[in-house]
Predicted model as a PDB file, atoms N, CA, C, CB and O in Angstrom, pLDDT in the B-factor column:
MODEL        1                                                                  
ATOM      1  N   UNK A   1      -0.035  27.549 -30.091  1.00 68.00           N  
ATOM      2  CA  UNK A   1      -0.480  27.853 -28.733  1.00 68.00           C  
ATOM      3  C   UNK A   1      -1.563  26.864 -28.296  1.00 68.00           C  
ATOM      4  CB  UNK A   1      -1.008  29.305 -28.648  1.00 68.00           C  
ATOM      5  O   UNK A   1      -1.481  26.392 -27.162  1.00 68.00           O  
ATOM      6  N   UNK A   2      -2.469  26.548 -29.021  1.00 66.00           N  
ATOM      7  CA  UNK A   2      -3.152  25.839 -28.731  1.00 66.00           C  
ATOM      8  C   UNK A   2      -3.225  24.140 -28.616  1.00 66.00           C  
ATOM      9  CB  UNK A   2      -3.740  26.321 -29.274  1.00 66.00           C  
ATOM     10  O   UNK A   2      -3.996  23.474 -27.925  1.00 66.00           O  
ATOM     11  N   UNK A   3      -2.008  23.610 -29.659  1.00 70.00           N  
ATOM     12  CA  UNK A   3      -1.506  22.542 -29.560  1.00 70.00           C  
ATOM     13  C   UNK A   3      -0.436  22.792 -27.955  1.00 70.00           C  
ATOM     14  CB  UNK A   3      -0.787  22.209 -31.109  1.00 70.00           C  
ATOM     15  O   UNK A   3      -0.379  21.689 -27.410  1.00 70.00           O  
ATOM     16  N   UNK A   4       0.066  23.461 -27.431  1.00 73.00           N  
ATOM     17  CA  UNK A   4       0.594  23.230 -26.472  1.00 73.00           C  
ATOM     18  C   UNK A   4      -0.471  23.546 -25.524  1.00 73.00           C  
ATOM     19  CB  UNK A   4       1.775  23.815 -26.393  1.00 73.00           C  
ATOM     20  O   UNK A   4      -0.018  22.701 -24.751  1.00 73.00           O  
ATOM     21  N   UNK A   5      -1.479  24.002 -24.887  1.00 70.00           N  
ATOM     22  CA  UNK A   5      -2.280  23.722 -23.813  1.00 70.00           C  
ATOM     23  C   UNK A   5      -3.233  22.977 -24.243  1.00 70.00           C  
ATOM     24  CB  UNK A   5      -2.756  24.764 -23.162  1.00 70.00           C  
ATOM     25  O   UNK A   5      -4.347  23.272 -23.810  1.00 70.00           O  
ATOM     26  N   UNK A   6      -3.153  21.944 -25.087  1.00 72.00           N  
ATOM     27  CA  UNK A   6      -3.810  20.658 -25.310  1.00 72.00           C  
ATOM     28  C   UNK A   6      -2.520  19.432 -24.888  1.00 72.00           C  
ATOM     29  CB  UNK A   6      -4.406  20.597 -27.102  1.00 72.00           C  
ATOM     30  O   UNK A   6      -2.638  18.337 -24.336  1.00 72.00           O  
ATOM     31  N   UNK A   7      -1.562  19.993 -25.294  1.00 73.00           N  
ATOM     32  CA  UNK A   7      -0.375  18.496 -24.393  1.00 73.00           C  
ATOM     33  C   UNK A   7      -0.292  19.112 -23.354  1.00 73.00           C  
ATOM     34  CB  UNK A   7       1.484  17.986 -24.943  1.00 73.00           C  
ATOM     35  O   UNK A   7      -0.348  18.256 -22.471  1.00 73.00           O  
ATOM     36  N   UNK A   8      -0.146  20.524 -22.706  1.00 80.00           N  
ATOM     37  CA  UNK A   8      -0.423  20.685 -21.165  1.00 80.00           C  
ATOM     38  C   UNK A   8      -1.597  19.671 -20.215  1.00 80.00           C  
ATOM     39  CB  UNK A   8      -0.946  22.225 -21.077  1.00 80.00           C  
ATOM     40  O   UNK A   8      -1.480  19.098 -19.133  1.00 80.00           O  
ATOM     41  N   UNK A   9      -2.659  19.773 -21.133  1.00 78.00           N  
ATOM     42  CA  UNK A   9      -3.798  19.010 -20.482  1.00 78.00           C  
ATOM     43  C   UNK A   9      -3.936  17.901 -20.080  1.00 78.00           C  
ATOM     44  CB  UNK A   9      -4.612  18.961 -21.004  1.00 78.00           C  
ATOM     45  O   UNK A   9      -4.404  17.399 -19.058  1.00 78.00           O  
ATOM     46  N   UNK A  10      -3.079  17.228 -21.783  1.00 79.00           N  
ATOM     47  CA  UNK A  10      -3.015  16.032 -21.805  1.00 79.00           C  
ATOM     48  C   UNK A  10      -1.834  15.714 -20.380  1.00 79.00           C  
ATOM     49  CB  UNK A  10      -2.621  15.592 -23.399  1.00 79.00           C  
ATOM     50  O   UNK A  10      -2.256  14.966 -19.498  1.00 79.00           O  
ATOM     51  N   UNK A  11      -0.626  16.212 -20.250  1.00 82.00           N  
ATOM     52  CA  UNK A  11       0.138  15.933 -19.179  1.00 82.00           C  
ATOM     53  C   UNK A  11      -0.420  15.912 -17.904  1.00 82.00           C  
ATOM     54  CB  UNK A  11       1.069  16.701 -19.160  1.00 82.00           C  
ATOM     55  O   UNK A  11       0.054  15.207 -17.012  1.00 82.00           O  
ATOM     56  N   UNK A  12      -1.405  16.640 -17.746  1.00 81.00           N  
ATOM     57  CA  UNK A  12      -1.814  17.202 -16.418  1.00 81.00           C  
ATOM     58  C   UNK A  12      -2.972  16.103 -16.056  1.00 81.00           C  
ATOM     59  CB  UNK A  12      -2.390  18.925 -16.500  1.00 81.00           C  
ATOM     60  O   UNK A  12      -3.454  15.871 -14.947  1.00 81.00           O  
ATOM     61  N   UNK A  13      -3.237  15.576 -17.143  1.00 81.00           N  
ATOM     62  CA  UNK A  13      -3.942  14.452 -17.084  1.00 81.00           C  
ATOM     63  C   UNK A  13      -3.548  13.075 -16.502  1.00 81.00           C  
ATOM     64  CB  UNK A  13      -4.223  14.305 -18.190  1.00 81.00           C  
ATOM     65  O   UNK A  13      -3.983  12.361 -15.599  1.00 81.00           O  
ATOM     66  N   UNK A  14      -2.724  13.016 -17.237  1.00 81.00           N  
ATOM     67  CA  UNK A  14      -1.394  11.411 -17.442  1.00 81.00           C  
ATOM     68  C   UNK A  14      -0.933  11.934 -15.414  1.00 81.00           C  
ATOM     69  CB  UNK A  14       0.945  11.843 -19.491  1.00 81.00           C  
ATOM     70  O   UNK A  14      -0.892  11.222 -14.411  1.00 81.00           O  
ATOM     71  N   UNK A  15      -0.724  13.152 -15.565  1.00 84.00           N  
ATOM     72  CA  UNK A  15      -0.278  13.323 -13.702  1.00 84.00           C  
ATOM     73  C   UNK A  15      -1.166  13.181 -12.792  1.00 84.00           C  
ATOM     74  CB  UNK A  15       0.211  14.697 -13.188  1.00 84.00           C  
ATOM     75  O   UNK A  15      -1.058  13.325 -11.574  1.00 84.00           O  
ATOM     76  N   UNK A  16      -1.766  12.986 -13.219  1.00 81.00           N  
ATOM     77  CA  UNK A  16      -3.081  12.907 -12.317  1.00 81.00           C  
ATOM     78  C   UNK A  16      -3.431  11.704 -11.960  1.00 81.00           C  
ATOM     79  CB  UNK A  16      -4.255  13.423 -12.905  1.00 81.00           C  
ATOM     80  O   UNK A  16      -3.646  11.430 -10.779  1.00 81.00           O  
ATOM     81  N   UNK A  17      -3.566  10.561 -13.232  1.00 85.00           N  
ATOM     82  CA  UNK A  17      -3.750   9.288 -13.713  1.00 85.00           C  
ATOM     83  C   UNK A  17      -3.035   8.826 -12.347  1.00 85.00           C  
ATOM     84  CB  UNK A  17      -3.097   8.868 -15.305  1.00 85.00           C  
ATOM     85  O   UNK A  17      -3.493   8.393 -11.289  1.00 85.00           O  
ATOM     86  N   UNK A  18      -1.485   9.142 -12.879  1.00 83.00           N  
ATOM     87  CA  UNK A  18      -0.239   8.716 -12.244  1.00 83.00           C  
ATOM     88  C   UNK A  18      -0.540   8.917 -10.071  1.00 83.00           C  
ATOM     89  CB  UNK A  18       1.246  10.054 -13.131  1.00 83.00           C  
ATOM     90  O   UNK A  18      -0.412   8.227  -9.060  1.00 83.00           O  
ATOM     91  N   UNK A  19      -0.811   9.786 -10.314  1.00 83.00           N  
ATOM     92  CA  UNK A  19      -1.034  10.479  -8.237  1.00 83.00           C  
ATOM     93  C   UNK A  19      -2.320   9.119  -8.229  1.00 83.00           C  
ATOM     94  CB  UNK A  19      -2.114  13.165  -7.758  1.00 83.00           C  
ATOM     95  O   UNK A  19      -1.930   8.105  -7.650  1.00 83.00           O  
ATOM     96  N   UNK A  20      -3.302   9.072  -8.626  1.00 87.00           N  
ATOM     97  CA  UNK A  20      -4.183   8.045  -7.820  1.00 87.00           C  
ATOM     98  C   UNK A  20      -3.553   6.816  -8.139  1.00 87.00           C  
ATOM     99  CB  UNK A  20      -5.793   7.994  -8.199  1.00 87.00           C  
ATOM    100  O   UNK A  20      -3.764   6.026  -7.219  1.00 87.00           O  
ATOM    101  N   UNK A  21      -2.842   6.290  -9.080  1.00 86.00           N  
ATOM    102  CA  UNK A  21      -1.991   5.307  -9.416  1.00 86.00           C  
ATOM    103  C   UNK A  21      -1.251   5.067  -8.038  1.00 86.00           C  
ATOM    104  CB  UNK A  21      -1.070   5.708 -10.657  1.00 86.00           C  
ATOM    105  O   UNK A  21      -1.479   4.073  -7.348  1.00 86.00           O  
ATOM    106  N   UNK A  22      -0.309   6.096  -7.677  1.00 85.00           N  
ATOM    107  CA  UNK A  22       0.646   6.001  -6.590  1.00 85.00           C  
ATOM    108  C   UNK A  22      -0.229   5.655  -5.236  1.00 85.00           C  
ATOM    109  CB  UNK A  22       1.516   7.442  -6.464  1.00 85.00           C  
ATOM    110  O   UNK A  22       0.079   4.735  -4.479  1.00 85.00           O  
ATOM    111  N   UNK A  23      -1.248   6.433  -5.058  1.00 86.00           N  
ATOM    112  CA  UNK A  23      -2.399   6.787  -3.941  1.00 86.00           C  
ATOM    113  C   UNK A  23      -2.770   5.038  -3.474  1.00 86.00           C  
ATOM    114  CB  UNK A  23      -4.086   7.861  -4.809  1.00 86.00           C  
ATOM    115  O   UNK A  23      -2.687   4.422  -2.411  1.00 86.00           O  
ATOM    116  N   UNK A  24      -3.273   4.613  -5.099  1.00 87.00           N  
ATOM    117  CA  UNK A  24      -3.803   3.182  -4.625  1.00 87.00           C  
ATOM    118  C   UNK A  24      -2.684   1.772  -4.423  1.00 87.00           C  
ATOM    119  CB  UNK A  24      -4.929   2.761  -5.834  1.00 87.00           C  
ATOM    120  O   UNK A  24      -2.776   0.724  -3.783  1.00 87.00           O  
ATOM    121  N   UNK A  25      -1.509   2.426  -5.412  1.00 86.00           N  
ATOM    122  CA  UNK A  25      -0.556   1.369  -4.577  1.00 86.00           C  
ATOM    123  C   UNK A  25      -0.378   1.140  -3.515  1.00 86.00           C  
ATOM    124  CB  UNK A  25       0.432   1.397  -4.659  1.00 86.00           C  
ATOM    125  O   UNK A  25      -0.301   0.034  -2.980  1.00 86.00           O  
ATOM    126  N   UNK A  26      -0.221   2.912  -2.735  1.00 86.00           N  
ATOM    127  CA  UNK A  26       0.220   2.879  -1.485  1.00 86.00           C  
ATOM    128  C   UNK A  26      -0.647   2.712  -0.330  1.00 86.00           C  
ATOM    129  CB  UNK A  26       0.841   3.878  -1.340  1.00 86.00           C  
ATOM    130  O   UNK A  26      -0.227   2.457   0.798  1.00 86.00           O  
ATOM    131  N   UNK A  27      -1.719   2.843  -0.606  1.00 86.00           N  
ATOM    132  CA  UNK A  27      -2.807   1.873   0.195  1.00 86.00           C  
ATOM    133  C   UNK A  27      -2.587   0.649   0.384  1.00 86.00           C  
ATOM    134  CB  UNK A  27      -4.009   1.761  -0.354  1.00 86.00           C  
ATOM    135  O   UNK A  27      -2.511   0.030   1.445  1.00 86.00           O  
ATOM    136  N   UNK A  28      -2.504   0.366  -0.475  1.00 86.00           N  
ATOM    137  CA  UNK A  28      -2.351  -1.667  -1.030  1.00 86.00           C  
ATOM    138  C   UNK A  28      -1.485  -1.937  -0.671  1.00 86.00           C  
ATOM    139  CB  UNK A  28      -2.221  -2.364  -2.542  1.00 86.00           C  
ATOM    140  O   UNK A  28      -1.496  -3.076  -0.203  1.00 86.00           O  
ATOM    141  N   UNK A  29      -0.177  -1.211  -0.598  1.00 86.00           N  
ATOM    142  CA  UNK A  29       1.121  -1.436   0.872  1.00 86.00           C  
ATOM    143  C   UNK A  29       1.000  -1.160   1.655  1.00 86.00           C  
ATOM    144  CB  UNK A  29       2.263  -1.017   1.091  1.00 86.00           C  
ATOM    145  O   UNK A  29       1.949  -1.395   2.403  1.00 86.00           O  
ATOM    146  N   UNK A  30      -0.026  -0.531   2.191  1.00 88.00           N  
ATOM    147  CA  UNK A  30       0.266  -0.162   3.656  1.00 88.00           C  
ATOM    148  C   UNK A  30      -0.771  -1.366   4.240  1.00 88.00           C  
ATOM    149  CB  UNK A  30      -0.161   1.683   4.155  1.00 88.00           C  
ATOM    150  O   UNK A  30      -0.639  -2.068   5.243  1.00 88.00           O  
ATOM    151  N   UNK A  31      -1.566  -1.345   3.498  1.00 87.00           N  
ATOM    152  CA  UNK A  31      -3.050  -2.787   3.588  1.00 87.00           C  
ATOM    153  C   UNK A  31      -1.934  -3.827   4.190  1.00 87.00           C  
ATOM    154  CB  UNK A  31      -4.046  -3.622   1.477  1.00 87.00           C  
ATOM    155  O   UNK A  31      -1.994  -4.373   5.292  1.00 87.00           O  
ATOM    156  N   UNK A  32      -0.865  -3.976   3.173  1.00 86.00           N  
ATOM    157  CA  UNK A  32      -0.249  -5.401   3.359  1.00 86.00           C  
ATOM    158  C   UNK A  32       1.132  -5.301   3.763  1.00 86.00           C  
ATOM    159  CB  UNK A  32      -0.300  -6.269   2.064  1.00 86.00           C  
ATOM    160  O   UNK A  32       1.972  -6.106   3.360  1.00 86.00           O  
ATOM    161  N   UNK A  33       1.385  -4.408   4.494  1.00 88.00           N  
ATOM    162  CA  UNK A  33       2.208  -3.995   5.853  1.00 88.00           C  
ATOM    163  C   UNK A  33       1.581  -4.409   6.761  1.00 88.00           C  
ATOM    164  CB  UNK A  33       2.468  -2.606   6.182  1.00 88.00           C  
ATOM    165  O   UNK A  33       2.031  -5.268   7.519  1.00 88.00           O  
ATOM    166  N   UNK A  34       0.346  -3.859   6.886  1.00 90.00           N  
ATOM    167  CA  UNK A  34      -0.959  -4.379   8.269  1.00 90.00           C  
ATOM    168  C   UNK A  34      -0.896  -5.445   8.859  1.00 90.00           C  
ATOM    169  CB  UNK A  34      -2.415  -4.596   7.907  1.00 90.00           C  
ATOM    170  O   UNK A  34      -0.803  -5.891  10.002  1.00 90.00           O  
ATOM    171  N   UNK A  35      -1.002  -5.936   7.289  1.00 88.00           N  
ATOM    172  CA  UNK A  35      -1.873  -7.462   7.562  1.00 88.00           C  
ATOM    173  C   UNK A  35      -0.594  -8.543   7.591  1.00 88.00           C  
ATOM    174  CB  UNK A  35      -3.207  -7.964   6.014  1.00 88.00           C  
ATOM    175  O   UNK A  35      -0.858  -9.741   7.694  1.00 88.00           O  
ATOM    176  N   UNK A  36       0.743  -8.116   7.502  1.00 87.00           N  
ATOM    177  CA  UNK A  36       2.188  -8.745   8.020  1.00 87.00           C  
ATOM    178  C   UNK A  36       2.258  -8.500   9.491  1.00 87.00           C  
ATOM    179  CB  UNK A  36       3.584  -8.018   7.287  1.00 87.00           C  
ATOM    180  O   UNK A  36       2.837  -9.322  10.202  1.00 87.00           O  
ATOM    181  N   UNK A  37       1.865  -7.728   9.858  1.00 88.00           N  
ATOM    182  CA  UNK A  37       2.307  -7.057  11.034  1.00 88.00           C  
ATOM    183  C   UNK A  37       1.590  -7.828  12.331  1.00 88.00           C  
ATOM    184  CB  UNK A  37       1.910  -5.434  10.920  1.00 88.00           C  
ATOM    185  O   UNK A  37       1.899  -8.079  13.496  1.00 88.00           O  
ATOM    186  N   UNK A  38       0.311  -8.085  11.336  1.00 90.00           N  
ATOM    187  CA  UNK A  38      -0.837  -8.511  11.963  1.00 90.00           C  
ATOM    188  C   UNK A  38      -0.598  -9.826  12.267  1.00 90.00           C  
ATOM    189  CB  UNK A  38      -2.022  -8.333  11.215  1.00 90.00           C  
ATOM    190  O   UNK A  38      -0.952 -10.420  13.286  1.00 90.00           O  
ATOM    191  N   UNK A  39       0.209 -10.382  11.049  1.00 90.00           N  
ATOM    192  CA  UNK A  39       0.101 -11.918  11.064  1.00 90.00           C  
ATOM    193  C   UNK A  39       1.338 -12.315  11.994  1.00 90.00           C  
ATOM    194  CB  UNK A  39       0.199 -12.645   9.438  1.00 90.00           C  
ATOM    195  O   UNK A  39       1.468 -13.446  12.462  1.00 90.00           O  
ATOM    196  N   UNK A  40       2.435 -11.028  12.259  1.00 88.00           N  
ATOM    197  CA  UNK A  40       3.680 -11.266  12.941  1.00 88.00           C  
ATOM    198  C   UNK A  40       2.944 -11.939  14.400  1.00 88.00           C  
ATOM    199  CB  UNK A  40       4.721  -9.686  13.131  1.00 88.00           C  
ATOM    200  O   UNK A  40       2.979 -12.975  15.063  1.00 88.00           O  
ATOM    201  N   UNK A  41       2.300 -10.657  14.392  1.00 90.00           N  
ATOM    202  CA  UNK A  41       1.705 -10.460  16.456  1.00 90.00           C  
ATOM    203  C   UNK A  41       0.882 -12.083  16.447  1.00 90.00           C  
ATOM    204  CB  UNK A  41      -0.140  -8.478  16.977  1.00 90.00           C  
ATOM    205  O   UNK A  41       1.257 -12.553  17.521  1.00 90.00           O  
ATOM    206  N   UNK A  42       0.108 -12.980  15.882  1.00 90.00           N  
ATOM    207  CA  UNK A  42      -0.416 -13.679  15.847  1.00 90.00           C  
ATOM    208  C   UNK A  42       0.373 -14.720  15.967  1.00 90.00           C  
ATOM    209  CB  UNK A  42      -1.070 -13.535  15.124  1.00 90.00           C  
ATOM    210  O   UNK A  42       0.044 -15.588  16.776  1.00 90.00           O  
ATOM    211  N   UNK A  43       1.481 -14.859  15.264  1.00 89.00           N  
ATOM    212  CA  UNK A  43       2.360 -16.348  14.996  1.00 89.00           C  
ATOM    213  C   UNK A  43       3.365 -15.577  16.834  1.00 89.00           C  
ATOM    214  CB  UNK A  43       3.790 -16.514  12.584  1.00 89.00           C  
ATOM    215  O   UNK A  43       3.752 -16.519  17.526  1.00 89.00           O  
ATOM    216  N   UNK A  44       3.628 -14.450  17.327  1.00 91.00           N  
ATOM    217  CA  UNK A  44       4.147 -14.429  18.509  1.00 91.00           C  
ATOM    218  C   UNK A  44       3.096 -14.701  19.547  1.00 91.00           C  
ATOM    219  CB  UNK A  44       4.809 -13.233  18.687  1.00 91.00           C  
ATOM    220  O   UNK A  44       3.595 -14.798  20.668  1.00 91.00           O  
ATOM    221  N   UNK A  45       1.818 -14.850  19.516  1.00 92.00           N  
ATOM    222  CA  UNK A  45       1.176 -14.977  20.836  1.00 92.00           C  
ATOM    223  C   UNK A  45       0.886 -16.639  20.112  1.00 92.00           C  
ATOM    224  CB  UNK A  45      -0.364 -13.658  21.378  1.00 92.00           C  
ATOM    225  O   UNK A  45       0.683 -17.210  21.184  1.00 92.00           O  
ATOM    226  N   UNK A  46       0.787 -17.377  19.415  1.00 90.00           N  
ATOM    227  CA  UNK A  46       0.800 -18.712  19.070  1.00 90.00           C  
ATOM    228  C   UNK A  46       1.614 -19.087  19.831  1.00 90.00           C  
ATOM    229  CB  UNK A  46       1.035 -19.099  17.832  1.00 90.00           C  
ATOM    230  O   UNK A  46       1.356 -19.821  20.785  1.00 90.00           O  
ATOM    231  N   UNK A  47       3.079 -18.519  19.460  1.00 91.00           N  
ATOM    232  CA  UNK A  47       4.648 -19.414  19.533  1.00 91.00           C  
ATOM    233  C   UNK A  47       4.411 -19.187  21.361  1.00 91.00           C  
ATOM    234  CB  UNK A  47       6.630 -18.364  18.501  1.00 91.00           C  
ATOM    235  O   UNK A  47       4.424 -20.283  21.921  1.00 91.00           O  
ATOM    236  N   UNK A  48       4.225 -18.106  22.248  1.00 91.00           N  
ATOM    237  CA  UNK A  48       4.310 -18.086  23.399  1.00 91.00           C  
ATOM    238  C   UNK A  48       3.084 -18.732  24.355  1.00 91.00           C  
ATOM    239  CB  UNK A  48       4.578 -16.856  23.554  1.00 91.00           C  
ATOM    240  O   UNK A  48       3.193 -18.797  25.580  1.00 91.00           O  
ATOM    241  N   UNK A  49       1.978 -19.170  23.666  1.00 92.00           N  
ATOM    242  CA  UNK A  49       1.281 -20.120  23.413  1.00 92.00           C  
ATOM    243  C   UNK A  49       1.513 -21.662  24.123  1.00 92.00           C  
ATOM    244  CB  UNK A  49       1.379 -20.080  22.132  1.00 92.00           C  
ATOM    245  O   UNK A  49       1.151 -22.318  25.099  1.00 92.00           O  
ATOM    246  N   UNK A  50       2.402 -21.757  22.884  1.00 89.00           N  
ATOM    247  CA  UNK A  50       2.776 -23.035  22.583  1.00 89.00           C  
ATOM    248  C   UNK A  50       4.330 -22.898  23.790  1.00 89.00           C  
ATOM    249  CB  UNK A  50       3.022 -23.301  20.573  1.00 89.00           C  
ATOM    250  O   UNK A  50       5.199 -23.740  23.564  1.00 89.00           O  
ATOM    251  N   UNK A  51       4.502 -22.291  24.504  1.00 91.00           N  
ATOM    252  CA  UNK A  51       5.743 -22.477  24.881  1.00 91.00           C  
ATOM    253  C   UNK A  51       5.208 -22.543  26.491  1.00 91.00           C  
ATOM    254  CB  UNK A  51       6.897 -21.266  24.331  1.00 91.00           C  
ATOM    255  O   UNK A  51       5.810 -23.107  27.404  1.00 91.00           O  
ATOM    256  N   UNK A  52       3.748 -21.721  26.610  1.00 90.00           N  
ATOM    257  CA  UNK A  52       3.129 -22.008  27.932  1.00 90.00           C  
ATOM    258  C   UNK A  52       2.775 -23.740  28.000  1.00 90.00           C  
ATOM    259  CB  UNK A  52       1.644 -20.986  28.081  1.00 90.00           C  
ATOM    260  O   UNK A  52       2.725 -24.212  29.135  1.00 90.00           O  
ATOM    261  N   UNK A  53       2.615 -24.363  27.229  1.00 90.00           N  
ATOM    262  CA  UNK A  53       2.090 -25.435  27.262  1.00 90.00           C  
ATOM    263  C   UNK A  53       2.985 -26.456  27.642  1.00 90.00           C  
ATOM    264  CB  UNK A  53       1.526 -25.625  26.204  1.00 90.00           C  
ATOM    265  O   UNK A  53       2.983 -27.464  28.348  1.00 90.00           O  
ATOM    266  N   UNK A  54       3.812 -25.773  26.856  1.00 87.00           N  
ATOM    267  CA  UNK A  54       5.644 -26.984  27.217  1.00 87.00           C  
ATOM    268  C   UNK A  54       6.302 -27.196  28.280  1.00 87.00           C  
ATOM    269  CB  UNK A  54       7.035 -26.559  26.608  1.00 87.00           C  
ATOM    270  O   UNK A  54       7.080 -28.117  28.525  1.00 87.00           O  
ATOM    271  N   UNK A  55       5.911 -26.131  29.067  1.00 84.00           N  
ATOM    272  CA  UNK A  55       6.570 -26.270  29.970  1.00 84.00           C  
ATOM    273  C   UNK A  55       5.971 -26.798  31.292  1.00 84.00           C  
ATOM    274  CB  UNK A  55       7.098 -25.239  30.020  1.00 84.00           C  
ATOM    275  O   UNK A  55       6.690 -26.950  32.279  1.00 84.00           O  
TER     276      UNK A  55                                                      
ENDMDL                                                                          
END                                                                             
């Protein structure tokens, strides 16, 4: 009994580990979703920019 709510713990642990694991990936993708998104809108007001000039 007691060896099993010591690997309960231990699991509940490792799940836990695992959730801020997931938590900070998915920050760090969404960070660098942003900062694509960011860099999209930038290279489109460049390119229309550059297309005011051309003409």
């Amino acid at each position: 009994m007691l060896l099993k709510v010591a690997i309960d713990a231990d699991q509940a642990f490792l799940d836990l580990i695992g959730l801020k694991a997931a938590f900070a990936i998915g920050r760090k993708v969404q960070i660098f979703d942003d900062a694509l998104a960011s860099t999209a809108e930038n290279l489109e007001f460049v390119a229309e920019q550059v297309m005011r000039v051309m003409r």
